[in-house]
C-alpha positions as CSV (number, residue, x, y, z in Angstrom):
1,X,-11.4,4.4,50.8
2,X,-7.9,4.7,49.3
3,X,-4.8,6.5,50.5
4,X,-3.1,9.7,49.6
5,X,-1.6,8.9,46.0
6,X,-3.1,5.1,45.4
7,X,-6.4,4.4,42.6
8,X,-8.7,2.1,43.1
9,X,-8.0,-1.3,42.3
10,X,-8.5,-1.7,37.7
11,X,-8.4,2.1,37.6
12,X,-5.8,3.2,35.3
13,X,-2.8,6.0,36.0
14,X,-1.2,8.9,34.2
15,X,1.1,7.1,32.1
16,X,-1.9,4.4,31.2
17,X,-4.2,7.3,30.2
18,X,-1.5,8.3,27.7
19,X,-1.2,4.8,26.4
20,X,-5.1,4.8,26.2
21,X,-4.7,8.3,24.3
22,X,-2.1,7.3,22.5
23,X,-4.0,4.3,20.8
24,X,-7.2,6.1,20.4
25,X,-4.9,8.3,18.0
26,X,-3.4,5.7,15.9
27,X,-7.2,4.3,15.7
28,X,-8.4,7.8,14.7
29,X,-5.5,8.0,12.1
30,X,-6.1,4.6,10.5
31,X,-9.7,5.3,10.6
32,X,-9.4,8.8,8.8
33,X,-6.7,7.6,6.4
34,X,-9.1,5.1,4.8
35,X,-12.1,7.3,5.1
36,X,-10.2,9.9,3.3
37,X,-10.0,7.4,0.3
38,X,-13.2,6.3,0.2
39,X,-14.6,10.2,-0.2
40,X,-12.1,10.8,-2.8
41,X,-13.4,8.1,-4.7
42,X,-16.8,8.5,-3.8
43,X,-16.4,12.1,-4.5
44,X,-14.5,12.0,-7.7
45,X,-15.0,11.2,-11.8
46,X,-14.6,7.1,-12.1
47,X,-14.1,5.7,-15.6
48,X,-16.0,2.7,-13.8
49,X,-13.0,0.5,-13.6
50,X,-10.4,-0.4,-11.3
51,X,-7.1,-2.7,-11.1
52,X,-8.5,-5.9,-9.6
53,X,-7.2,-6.3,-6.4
54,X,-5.3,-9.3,-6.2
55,X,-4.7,-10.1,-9.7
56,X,-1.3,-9.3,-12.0
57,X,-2.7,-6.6,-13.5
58,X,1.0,-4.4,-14.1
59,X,2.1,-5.4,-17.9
60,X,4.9,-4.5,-19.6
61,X,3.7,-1.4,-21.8
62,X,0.6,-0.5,-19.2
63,X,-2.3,-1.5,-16.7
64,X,-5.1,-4.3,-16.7
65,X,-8.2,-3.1,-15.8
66,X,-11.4,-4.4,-15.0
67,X,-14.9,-2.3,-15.5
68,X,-17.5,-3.0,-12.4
69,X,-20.2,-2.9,-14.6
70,X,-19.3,-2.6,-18.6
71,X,-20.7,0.6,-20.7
72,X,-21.6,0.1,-24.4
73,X,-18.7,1.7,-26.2
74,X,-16.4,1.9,-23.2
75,X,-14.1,-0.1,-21.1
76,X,-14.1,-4.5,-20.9
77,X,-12.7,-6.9,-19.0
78,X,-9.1,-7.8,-20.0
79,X,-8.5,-4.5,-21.5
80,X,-4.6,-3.1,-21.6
81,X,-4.6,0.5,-20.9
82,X,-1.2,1.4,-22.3
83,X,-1.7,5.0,-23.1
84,X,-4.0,8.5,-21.6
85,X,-4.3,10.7,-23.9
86,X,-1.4,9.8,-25.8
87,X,0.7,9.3,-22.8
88,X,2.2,6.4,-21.9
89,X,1.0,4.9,-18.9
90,X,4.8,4.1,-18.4
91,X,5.4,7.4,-18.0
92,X,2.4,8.5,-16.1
93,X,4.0,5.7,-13.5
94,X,7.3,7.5,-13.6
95,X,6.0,11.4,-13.4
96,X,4.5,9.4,-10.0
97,X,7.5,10.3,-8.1
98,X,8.1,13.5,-9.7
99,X,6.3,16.1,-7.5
100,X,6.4,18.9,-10.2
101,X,4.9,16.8,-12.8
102,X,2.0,17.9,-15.2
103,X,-0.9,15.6,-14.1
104,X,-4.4,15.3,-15.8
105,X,-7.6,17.2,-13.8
106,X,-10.7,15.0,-14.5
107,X,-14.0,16.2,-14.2
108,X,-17.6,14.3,-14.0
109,X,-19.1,14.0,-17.6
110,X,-15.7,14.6,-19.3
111,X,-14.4,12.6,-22.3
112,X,-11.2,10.7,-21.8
113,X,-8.9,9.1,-25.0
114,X,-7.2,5.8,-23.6
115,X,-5.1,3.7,-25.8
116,X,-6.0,0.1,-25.0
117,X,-4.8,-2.9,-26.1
118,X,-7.9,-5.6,-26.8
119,X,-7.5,-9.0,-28.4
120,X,-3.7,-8.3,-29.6
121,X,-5.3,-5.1,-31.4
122,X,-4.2,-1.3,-30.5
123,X,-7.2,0.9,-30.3
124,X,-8.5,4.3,-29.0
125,X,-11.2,4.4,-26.5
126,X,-13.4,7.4,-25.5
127,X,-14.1,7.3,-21.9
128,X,-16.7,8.9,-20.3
129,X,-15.9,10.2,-16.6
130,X,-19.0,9.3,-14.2
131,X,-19.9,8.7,-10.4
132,X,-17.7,5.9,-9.1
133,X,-19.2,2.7,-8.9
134,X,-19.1,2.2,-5.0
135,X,-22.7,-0.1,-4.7
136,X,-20.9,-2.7,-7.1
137,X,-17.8,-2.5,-4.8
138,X,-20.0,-3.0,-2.1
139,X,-21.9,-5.6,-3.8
140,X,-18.5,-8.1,-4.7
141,X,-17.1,-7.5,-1.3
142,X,-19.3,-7.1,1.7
143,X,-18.4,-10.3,3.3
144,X,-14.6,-8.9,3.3
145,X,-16.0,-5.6,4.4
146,X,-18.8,-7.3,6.8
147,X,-15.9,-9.1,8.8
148,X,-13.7,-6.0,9.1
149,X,-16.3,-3.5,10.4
150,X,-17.3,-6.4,12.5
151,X,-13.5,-6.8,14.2
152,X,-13.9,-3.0,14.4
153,X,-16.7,-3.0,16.5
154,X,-15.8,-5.7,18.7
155,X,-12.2,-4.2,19.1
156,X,-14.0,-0.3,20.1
157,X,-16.3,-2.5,22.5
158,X,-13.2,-4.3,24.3
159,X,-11.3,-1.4,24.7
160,X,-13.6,1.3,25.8
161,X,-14.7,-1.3,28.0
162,X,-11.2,-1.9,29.2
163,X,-8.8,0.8,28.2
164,X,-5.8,-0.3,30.2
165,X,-5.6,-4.2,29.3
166,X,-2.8,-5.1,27.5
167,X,-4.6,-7.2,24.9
168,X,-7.2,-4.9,24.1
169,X,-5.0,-2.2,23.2
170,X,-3.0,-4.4,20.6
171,X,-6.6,-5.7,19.3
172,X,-8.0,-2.4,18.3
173,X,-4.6,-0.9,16.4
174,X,-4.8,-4.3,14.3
175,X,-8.5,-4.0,14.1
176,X,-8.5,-0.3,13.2
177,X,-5.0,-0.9,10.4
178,X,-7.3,-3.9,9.1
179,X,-10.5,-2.1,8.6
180,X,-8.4,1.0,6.9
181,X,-6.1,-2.3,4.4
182,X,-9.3,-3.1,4.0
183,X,-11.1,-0.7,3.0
184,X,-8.3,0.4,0.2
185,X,-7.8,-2.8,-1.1
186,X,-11.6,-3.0,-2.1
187,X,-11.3,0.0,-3.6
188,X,-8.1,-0.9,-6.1
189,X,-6.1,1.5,-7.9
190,X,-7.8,3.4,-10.6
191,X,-6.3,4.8,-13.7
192,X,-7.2,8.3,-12.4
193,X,-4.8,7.4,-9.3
194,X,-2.1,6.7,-12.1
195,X,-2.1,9.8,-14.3
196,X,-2.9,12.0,-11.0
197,X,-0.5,10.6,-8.7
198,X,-2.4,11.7,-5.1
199,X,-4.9,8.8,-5.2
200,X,-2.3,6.4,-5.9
201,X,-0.1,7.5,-2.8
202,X,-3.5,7.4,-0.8
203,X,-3.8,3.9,-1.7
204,X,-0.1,3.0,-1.7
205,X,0.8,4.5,1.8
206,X,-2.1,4.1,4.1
207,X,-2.9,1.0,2.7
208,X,0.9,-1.0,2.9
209,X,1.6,0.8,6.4
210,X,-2.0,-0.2,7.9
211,X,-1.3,-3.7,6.3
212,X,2.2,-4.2,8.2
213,X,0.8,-2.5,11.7
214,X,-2.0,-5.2,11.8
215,X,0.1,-7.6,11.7
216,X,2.5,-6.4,13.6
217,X,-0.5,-5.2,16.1
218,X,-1.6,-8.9,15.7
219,X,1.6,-10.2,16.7
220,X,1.3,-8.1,20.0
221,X,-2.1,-9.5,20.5
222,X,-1.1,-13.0,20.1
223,X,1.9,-12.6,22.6
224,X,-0.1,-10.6,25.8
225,X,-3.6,-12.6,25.3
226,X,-5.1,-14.5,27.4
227,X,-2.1,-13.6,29.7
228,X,1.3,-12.1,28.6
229,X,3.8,-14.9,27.1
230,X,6.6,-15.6,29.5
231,X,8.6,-15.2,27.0
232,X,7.7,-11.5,26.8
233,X,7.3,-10.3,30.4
234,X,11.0,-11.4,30.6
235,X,12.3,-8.9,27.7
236,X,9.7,-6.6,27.3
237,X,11.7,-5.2,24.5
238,X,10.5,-7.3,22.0
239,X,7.0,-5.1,21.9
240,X,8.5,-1.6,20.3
241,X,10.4,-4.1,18.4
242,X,7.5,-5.3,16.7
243,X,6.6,-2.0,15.4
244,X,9.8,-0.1,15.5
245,X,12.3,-2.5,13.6
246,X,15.9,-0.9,13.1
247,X,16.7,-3.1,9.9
248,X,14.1,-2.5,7.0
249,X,13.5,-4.0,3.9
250,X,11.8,-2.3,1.5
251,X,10.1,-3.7,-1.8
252,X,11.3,-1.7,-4.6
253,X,10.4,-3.0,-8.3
254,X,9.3,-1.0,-10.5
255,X,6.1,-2.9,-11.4
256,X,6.8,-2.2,-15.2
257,X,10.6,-2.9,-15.3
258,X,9.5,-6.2,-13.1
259,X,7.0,-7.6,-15.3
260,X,9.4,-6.8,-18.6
261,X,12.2,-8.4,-16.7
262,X,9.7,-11.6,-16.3
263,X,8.6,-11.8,-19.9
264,X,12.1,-12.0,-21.1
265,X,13.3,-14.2,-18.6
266,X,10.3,-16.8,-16.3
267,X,13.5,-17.6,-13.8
268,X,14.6,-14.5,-13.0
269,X,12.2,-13.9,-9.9
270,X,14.2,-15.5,-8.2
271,X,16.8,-12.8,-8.7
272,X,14.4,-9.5,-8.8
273,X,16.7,-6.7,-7.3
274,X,13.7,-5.3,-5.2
275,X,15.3,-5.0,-2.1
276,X,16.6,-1.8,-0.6
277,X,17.8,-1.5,3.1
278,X,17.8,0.8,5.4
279,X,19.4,0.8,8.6
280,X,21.1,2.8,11.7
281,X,24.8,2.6,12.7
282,X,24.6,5.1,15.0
283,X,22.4,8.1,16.4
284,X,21.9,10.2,13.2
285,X,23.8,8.2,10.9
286,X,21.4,6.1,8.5
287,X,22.5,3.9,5.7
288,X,20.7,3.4,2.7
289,X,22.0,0.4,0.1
290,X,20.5,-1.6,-3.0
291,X,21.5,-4.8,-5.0
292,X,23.0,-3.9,-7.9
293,X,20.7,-5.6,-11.1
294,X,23.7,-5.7,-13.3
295,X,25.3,-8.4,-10.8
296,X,22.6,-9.7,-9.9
297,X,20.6,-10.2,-13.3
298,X,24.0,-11.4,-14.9
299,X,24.2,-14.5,-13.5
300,X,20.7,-15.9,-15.6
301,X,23.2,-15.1,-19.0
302,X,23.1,-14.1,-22.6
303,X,20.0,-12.3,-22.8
304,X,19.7,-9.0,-24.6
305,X,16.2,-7.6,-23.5
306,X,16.7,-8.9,-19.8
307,X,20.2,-7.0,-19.8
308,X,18.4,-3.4,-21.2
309,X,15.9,-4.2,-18.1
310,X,19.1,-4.6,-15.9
311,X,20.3,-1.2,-17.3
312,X,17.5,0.8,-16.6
313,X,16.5,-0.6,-13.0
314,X,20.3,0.3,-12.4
315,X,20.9,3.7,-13.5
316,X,17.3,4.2,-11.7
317,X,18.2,2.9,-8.1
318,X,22.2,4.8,-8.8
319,X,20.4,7.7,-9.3
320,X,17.7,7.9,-6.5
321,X,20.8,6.5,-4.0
322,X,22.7,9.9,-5.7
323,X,19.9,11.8,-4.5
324,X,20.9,10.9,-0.9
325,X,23.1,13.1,1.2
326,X,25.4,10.5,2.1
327,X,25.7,7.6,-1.5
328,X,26.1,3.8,0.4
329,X,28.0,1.4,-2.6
330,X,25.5,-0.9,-3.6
């Protein structure tokens, strides 16, 4: 028998039935996040090709893009999408972040005009619109897929089994942001995403914010398992840390501007203006700053294309900073 106000011994209280909760949430999240991809692929018109995951497929006047299984008449390997329906694929990036922008609406069996650019030569393509090709997704990347629904289960199993450990919670966020990285990064961008802008943020969001929380989820695991690190049970601050850093640094080339920067200049990576910080001074003061690329791309020298690339990244990030309530000096 117990007391008035104790639990039996491994039973967990209020506040670790909220943690349990709130974990089961971010799993649910994750979870939903990535399934809501998946249907709108599934769901949706496919021109049958996707930007390979893991490859450079960004160029300077469009998109690489590689067909899952090649029509006659249609997409191939290698192709250069540079234009949809006589739009530049440059602009289609740009209207991304414009929420009032005109987008296409695609429908199954629908004819497509890209502009692709083949063996050096410019040409028009007709694209037929069809079911996506999810069994050859699921055909080039099971084992990926296989290993992450696996870590799934396990995770679900460990923590159902013991809700309040501290290394099971950790394990099933990173298992549950994993599965959901996962599961978008198989997928890949399509040029549908591009020229309709809500599959790319889809992708984009869930995808690099599940990627991030499994590893920092990961982290957590590695520091509490088999038995918390000393190092930790003597600042338990470092745990929020992990997820809630104050000081971010976000990644932000434009994937066009970058690769045009690179083809004028191999060295200049090493000089990419792509960071933008944000940070807190104080409770409800935030400060938002960005390298500025005329500094930073002048010190490679005389070179005329790489300085119009400077010019436009520049009057870009001035302008989005502008848009701010409060402009930081970059």
């Amino acid at each position: 028998m117990t007391g008035r106000g104790n639990r039996p011994a491994g039973q967990p209280g209020r506040a670790g039935n909220r943690g349990g909760i709130a974990v089961l949430l971010v799993g649910a999240v994750l979870l939903g996040l990535g399934a809501a991809n998946l249907l709108m692929n599934v769901t949706g018109p496919s021109d049958g090709a996707r930007l390979q995951p893991g490859q450079s497929v960004w160029k300077s006047d469009g998109v690489v893009v590689t067909p899952l299984h090649e029509r006659p008449g249609g997409l191939r390997k290698g192709d250069v999408v540079v234009a949809v329906e006589g739009r530049s694929m440059e602009s289609w990036a740009d209207a991304l972040f414009e929420p009032g922008a005109q987008r296409l609406k695609w429908e199954l069996d629908q004819t497509v005009s890209y502009t692709v650019i083949r063996d050096g030569e410019r040409l028009d393509v007709a694209v037929k619109l069809g079911r996506y090709p999810l069994g050859a997704i699921l055909a080039q990347e099971w084992g990926l897929i296989l290993f992450a629904l696996v870590l799934q289960l396990v995770a679900a199993f460990v923590f159902f089994k013991r809700p309040a450990d501290r290394a099971a919670r950790p394990l099933f966020i990173a298992a549950s942001a994993l599965l959901c990285s996962t599961m978008n990064w198989t997928l890949g961008l399509q040029v549908r995403d591009l020229v309709g802008a809500g599959g790319f943020w889809l992708y984009q969001a869930p995808g690099i914010g599940a990627f991030l929380l499994s590893s920092a989820a990961l982290l957590h695991f590695a520091l509490t398992f088999p038995q918390p690190n000393p190092f930790v049970l003597r600042r338990p601050w470092v745990i929020p840390l992990l997820y809630l850093a104050p000081y971010v640094i976000l990644g932000a080339c434009n994937p066009p501007l970058a690769d045009r920067a690179l083809h004028a200049e191999l060295e200049v990576g090493l000089l990419l203006p792509c960071n933008v910080i944000v940070y807190e001074t104080t409770p409800g003061r935030t400060v938002v700053a960005a390298m500025a690329p005329l500094a930073a791309l002048g010190i490679v020298g005389d070179n005329a294309e790489l300085q119009r690339v400077a010019e436009e990244a520049d009057a870009r990030l001035r302008a989005a900073l502008a848009s701010l309530e409060s402009t930081p000096t970059a």
